[in-house]
C-alpha positions as CSV (number, residue, x, y, z in Angstrom):
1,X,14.6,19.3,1.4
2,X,14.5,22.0,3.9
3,X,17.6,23.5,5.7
4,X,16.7,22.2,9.1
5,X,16.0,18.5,7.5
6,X,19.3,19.1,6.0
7,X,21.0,19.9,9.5
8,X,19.4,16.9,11.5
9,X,20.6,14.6,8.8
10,X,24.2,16.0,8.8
11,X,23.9,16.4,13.0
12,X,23.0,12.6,13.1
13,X,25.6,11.5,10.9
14,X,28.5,13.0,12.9
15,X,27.2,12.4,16.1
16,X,26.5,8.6,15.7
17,X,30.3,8.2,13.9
18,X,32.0,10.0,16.9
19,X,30.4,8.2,19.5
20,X,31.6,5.0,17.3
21,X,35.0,6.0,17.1
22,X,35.0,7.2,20.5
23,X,33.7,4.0,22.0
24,X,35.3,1.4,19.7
25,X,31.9,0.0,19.2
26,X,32.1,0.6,15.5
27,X,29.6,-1.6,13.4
28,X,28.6,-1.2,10.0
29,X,27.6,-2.9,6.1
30,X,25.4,-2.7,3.6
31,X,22.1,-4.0,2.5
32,X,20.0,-4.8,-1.1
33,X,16.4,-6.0,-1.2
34,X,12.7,-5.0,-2.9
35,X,10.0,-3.2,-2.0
36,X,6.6,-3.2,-2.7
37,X,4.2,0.0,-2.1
38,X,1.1,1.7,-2.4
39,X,0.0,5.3,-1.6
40,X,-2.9,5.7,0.7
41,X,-5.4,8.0,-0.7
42,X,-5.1,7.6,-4.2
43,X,-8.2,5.3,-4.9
44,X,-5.8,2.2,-5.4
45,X,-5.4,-0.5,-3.2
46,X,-2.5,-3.0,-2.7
47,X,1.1,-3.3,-3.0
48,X,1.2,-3.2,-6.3
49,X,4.5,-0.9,-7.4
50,X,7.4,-3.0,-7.0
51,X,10.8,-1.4,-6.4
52,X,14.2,-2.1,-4.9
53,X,16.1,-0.3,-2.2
54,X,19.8,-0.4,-0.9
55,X,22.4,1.4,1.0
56,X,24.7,1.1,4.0
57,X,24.6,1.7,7.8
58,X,26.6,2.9,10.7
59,X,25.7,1.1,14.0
60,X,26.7,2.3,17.7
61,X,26.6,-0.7,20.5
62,X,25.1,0.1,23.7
63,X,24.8,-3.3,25.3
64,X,24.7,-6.6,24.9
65,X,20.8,-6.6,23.2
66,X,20.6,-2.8,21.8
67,X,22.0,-0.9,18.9
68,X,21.5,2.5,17.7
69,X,21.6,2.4,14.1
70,X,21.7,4.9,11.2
71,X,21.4,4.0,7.7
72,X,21.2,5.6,4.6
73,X,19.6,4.5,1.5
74,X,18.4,5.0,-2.1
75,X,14.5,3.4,-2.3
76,X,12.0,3.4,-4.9
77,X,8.3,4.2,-4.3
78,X,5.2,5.1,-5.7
79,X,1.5,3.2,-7.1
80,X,1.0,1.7,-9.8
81,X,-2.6,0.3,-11.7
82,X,-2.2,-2.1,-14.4
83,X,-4.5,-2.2,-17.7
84,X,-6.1,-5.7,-18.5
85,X,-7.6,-5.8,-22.4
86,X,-9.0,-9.2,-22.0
87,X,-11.0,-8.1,-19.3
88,X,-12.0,-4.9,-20.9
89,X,-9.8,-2.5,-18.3
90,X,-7.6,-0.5,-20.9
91,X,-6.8,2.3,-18.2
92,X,-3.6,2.2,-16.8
93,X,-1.2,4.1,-13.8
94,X,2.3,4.1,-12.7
95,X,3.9,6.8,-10.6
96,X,7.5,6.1,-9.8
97,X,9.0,7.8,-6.9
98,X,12.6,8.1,-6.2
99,X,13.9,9.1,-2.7
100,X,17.2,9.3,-0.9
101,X,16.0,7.9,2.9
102,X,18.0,8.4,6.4
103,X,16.7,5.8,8.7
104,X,18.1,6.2,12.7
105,X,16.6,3.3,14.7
106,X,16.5,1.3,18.1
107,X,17.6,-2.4,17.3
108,X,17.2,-4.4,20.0
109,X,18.2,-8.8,20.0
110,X,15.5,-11.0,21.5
111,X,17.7,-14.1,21.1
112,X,20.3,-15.9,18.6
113,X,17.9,-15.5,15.9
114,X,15.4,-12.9,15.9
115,X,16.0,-9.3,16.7
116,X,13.3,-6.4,15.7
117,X,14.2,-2.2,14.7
118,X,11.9,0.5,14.9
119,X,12.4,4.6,14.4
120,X,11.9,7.2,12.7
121,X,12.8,8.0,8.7
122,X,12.9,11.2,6.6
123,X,13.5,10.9,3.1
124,X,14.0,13.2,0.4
125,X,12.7,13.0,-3.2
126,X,15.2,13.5,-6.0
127,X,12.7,12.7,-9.0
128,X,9.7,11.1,-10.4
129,X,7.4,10.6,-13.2
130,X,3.8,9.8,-13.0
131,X,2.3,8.3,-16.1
132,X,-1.2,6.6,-16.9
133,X,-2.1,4.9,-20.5
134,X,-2.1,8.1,-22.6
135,X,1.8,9.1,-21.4
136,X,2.2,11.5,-18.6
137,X,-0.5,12.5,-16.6
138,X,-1.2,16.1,-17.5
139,X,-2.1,18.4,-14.5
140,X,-0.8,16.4,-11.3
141,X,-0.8,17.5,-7.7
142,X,2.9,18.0,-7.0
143,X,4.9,16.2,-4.6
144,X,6.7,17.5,-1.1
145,X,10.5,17.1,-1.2
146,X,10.4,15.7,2.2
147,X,8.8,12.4,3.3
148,X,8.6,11.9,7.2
149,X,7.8,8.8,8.5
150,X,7.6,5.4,11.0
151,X,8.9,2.3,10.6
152,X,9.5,-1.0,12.1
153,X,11.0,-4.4,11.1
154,X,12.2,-7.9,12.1
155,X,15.3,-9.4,11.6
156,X,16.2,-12.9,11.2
157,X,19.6,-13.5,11.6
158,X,21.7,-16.1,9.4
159,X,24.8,-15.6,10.6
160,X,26.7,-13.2,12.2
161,X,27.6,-11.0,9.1
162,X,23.8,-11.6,7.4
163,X,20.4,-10.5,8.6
164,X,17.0,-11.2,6.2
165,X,14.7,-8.2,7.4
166,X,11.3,-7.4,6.6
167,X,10.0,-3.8,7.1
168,X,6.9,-1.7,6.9
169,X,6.9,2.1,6.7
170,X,4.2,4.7,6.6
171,X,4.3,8.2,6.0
172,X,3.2,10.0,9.2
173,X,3.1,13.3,6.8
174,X,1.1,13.2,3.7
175,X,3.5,13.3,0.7
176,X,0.8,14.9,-1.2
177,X,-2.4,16.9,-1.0
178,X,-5.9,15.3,-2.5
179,X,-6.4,16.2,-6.1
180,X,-9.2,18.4,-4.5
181,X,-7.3,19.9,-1.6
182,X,-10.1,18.2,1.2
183,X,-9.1,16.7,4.0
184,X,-10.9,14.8,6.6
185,X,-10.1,14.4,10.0
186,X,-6.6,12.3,10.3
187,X,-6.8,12.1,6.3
188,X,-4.7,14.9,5.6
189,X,-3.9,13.7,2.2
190,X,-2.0,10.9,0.1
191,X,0.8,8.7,2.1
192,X,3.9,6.6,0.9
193,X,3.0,2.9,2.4
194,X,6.0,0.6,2.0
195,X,7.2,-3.0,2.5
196,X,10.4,-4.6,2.0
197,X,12.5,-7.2,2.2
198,X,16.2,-7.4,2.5
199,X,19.7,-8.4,3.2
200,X,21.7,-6.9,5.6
201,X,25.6,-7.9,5.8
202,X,27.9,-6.7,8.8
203,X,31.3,-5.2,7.8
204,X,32.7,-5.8,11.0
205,X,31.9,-7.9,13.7
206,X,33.8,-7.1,16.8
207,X,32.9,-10.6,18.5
208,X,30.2,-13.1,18.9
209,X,28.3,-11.0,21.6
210,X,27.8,-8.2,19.1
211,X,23.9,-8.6,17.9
């Protein structure tokens, strides 16, 4: 990851929690759920890699319907192909990618049981492995640290300590070049594509106003 990356992270961080503590509008939990994701570009389709993700987040009230959120979160990524014998395919593919993600959205309530999110996310990859049905793939276009991207989700909300949210996220920044180096137009190269699924729970709830 690259020193100004780095720096917004750390900036973001210590901004959101002062203004918390400043304003007394401190929110915050956890969350645990799966993903599912392809990368766009690589000749495969469908959400076929399944993975899970999980972490915590900070939360800054601005009124009654909005929240500035910041959350921070281990998720697992990649594609994967599987071989079918019976059917003749014996050619297999799994890359596994494992990121650490910073997530600072825009919540915003629509009424007692829906609200929806949507900002920006940068991620940084800590390791992976790409394999496909001989062991690892010999000769593969290396990955960029950094993964910069969009996304956008809806919350239903249980209760007011639980949330189910489902999310999709795209890479706005290839990940990756093309195993040629081409690029076409927009197609700049491979992209992380991502849905998930998952439970949020609230920490602390200062009272039933608070979304």
């Amino acid at each position: 990851m690259t020193k100004i990356s780095i720096n917004i992270i750390l900036l973001s961080i210590f901004l959101l929690f002062s203004l918390n503590i400043k304003s007394q509008n401190f929110g915050g939990g956890c969350f645990a759920g799966i993903v599912a994701s392809q990368i766009s570009g690589d000749d495969l389709s469908g959400f076929n890699k399944p993975g899970f993700n999980g972490g915590i987040f900070t939360n800054l009230k601005i009124n009654e319907k909005l929240k500035l959120q910041l959350e921070l979160s281990y998720i697992q990524k990649g594609s994967r192909d599987n071989a079918y014998p019976d059917k003749g395919d014996y050619e297999s593919y799994l890359l596994r990618l494992n990121y650490v993600e910073m997530y600072l959205n825009f919540k915003f309530k629509l009424n007692k049981f829906f609200a929806f999110d949507a900002g920006p996310c940068i991620a940084y990859l800590f390791s992976h492995s790409e394999k496909y049905q001989y062991g690892e793939l010999p000769l593969s276009v290396p990955f960029k640290k950094t993964d910069t991207g969009l996304t956008g989700g809806l919350h239903y909300i249980i209760n007011n300590k639980l949330d189910a949210v489902f999310r999709i996220s795209n890479s706005i920044l290839p990940v990756r070049e093309h195993k040629g180096g081409g690029t076409y137009r927009l197609n700049r190269g491979q992209y992380n594509t991502v849905v998930s699924l998952s439970l949020h729970y609230n920490f602390k709830i200062k009272n039933k106003q608070n979304l």
